[in-house]
KEBA-761964 format. One record per residue (C-alpha): y, x negated, z negated. Coordinates in steps of 0.05 Angstrom, whole numbers, plus 5000, padded with zeros to 4 digits. Each point is the difference from the previous one (the first is absolute). Example, Ala and Ser with C-alpha at 12.3 -4.5 7.8 and 13.67 -1.06 7.14 Angstrom:
# residues 2
491047544844/506949735013/
This chain:
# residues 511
500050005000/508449885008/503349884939/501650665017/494150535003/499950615028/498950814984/495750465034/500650734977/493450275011/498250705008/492950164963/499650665031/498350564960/493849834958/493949895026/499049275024/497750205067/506950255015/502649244983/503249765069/496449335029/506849574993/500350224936/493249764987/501649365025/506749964956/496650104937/494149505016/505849385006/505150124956/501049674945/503150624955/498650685008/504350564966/497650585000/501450804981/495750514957/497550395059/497249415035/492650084994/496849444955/494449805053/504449855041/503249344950/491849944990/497649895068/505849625037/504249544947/497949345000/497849824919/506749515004/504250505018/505250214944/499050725003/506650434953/499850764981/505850255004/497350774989/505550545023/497050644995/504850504984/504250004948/496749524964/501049285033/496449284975/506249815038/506950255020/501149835073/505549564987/495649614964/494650055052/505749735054/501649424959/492749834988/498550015087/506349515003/497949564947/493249825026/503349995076/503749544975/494949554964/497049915067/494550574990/497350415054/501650724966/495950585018/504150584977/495050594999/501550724995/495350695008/501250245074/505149935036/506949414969/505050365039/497350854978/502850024935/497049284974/506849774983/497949455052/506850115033/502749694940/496149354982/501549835081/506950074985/499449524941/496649525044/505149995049/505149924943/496549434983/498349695064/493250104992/496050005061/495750755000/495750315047/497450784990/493550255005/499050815006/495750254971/497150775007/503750414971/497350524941/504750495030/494750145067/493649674973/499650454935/501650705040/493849765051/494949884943/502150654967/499250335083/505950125005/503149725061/507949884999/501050235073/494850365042/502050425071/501350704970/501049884938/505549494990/504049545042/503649614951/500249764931/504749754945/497449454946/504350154949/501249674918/496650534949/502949504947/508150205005/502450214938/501250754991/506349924953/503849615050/505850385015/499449925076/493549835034/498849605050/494850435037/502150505058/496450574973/503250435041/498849675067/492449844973/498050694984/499550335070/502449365048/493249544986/492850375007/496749514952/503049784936/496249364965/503749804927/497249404974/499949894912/502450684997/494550424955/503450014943/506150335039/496150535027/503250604977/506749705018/497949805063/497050725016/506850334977/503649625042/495850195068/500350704983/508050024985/500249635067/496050585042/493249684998/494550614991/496350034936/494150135039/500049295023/494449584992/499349514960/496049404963/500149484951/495749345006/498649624937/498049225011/499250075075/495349715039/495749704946/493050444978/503950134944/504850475045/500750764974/503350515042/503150624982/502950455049/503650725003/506350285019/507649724967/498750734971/493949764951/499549305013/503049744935/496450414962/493549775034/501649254990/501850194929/494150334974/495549355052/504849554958/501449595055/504049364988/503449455033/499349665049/500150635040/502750175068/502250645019/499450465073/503850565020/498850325059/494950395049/495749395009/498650044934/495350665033/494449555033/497549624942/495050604987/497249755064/501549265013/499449654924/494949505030/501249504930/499250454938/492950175044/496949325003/492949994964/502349584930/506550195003/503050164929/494249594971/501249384960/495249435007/499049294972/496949485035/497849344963/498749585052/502849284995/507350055039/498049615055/494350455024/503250654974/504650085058/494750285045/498150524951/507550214979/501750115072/494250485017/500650414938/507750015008/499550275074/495450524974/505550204939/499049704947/504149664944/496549364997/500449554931/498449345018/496549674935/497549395016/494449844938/496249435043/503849375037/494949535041/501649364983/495449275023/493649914963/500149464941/496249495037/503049895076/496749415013/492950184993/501650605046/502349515053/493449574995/496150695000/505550195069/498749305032/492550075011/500350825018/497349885061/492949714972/499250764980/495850505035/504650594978/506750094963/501650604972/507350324992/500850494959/507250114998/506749835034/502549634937/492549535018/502549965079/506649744975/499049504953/493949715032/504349895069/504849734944/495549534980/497649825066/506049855036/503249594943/494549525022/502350015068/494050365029/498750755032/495850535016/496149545048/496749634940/496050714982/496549925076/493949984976/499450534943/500550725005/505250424971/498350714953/506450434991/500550544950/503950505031/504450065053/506349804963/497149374987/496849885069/506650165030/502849464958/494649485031/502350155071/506949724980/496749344991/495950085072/493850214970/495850645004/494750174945/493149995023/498350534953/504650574961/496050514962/500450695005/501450094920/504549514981/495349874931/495849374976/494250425011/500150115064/502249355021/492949754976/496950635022/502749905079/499049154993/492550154980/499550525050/501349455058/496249484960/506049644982/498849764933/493649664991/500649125000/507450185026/506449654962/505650514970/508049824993/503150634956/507749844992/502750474963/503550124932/499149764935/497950694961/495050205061/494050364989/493749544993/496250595043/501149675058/498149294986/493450294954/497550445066/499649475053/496649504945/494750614986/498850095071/499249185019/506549715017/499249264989/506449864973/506450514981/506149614981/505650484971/505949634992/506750324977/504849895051/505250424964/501450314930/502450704972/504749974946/504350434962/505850155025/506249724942/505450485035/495050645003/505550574988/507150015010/502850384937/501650605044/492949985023/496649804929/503750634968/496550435055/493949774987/499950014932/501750725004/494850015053/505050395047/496049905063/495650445036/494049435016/498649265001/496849675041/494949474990/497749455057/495249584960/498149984932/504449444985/505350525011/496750434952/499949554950/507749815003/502450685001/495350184946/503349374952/506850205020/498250674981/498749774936/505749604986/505450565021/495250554958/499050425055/496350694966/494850355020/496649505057/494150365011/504450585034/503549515048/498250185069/497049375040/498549835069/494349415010/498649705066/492849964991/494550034951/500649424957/507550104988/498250644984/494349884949/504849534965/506050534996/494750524958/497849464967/507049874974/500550744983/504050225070/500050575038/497149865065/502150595049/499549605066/494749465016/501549895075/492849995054/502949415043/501949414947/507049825037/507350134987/499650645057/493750214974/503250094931/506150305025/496550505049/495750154929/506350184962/502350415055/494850384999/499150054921/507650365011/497750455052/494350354956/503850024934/
């Protein structure tokens, strides 16, 4: 960097991270300080901020403010300054009522190079994931964004009213729920008909989302007695009308539900994403991290002579991974496993091979130690043959124990990584949740995950664990969950991240 850095005012859009632009993205995986607003969603600082980024709260939601925006101005200038790249990020939209107007005009002041990123703006996205479409041919052919937040005592306002009322055919008012009644008698003084429909969208476009809708004749009274609270946005108009027929988000199969997943954060991305796009609230809770085993250098002696083996045998992605670690750090590729063949169990993990050029000889059709024996046996594969299992530290001896029973003439099971505990388990948002248990499942992906949760459990006191709803991708996991005293609803068929997702989906389809 200059001696002088530079700000980029970044929309976040309005919630959900899929709505996060691709420059902005970028911008938030280089800077070196990232400022950012209540409403930005917390995956989003998660996934994309580098660990040395200096990452401020500056809240703002509200009244109530971690910062004033003076305050907030002067910080963005101070680290400019310093030579920082500043990443300035706001929910939606900097320049729809993000006050982003503002902190560019203090970087000008200041001679602060700036660039702005827009963002989408809650005042379109939230209407569409309550179906409600701010224009549409028929219905409306132009709409008004307009500040819910003015202050009612002011002796003169700011607003129009009486151009809004009848001269724009869709009215959006952004913060305004609290004004509702105002707002309403204001429309009506102005000639807008009581019949008029209308809605009010609480924390838009996240699974969390609740819509109420009516006319401005009973519409605060409705969102009164759903007690429906900020952030809200509110719709006025006849578009309001098609959302009986067109509200494609509050329909999606988990939507509403909220769900946990313990994976370790690296691999829980996969997971998040597919339950997300089917609806739900998604509490990332990583009790495992998968760390190198103890002992590297006896796993790279083990590595170095792989190809003396008859078979290897991967039983994870985690095993792919670190093994192609291993073997590359030694300056050597797939070509040095010419000679032995490769068993895959399932597809996930023989997917993961073909990234490395190779393409399993065998993947069973049960992705269990059983029935890898079972299907090696069947093709006389065992007997006076030579075994390489890498795979974690806490696997299952089944495996190893079934192709000694049935003649293998040597099994070496070397741990090529470890599970761990997690240290940084549960935000305190997130540990207060679960301690309450104020989820609607949890999801399991191995029994090291079991065991985590169920020790974190434990320290935050969670009550009453034998009525908490779990999800298990396969039978093991599952045995271990009852044995821990869980309630295992869903044990998915097909032992993968799809398989278990498809399972809960249709767990919520029957119940």
């Amino acid at each position: 960097m200059s001696a002088m850095g530079k700000v980029y005012l970044v929309g976040a859009g309005p919630g959900d991270v899929g709505l996060l632009t691709l420059r902005g993205k970028e911008l938030i995986e280089r800077c070196d300080t990232l400022i950012y607003d209540n409403l930005v969603n917390d995956r989003i600082i998660h996934l994309f901020s580098t660990p040395a980024c200096e990452k401020i709260y500056v809240g703002k939601s509200g009244a109530a403010h971690t910062m004033e925006q003076d305050d907030i101005n002067r910080l963005i200038v101070e680290k400019a300054k310093s030579g920082k790249m500043v990443v300035r990020l706001k929910g939606g939209d900097p320049y729809i009522f993000g006050r982003g107007g503002e902190e560019a005009l203090s970087c000008a002041d200041n001679s602060i190079e700036f660039e702005v990123v827009n963002g989408i703006s809650s005042a379109y996205a939230v209407p569409n994931c309550a179906g409600v479409p701010v224009t549409s041919r028929g219905y409306s052919a132009s709409v008004a964004f307009i500040t819910g937040h003015e202050d009612p005592t002011k002796l003169e306002s700011d607003i129009r009213w009486d151009k809004l009322a009848t001269g724009v055919q869709t009215l959006v008012f952004l913060m305004g729920v609290k004004n509702l009644p105002f707002i309403i008698e204001k429309l009506v003084q102005n000639g807008l008909a009581i019949e008029t429909p209308a809605a009010v969208i609480e924390n838009g476009c996240l699974s969390r989302q609740r819509t109420v809708s009516g006319t401005l004749d009973d519409i605060a009274d409705r969102v009164k007695s759903a007690g429906i609270r900020p952030p809200s946005i509110i719709v006025v108009g006849e578009v309001v009308s098609l959302r009986e027929k067109i509200n494609w988000f509050e329909k999606r199969p988990l939507f509403g539900k909220t769900i946990v997943v313990t994976r370790s954060r690296e691999q829980a991305s996969e997971m998040t994403a597919r339950l997300t796009e089917l609806g739900a609230s998604v509490v990332e809770t990583p009790v495992i991290k998968i760390v190198p085993p103890d002992n590297t250098r006896q796993v790279s002696e083990t590595i170095a002579r792989s190809g003396t083996y008859d078979w290897i045998v991967f039983t994870s992605v985690n095993g792919v991974d670190y093994f192609f670690k291993y073997l590359m750090d030694m300056g050597r590729d797939a070509r040095c496993l010419a000679s032995a063949k490769i068993c895959a169990i399932g597809p996930a993990t023989g997917e993961r091979l073909g990234r490395f050029g190779i393409r399993p000889d065998m993947v069973p059709e049960r992705f269990v130690s059983s029935e890898i024996v079972r299907a090696l046996s069947d093709d006389g594969q065992i007997r006076g043959k030579s075994f390489l299992l890498p795979r974690a530290d806490i696997a299952s001896r089944e495996l190893t124990d079934g192709l000694v029973k049935n003649g293998a003439a040597s099994v070496d099971d070397i741990s090529v990584y470890r599970t761990v505990e997690a240290e940084d388990a549960a935000e305190p948002a997130v540990a207060e949740m679960i301690k309450n248990a104020r989820f609607d499942l949890v999801t399991f992906t191995s029994s090291s995950t079991v065991q985590n949760f169920d020790r974190l459990a434990e320290k935050l006191r969670m009550p009453g664990k034998g009525s908490v709803p779990c999800a298990a991708i396969g039978p093991i996991t599952a045995d271990r969950a009852r044995e821990l005293g869980y309630d295992v609803k869903i044990s998915a068929e097909r032992h993968t991240i799809e398989g278990l997702v498809n399972a809960i989906v249709s767990y919520y389809g029957r119940v």
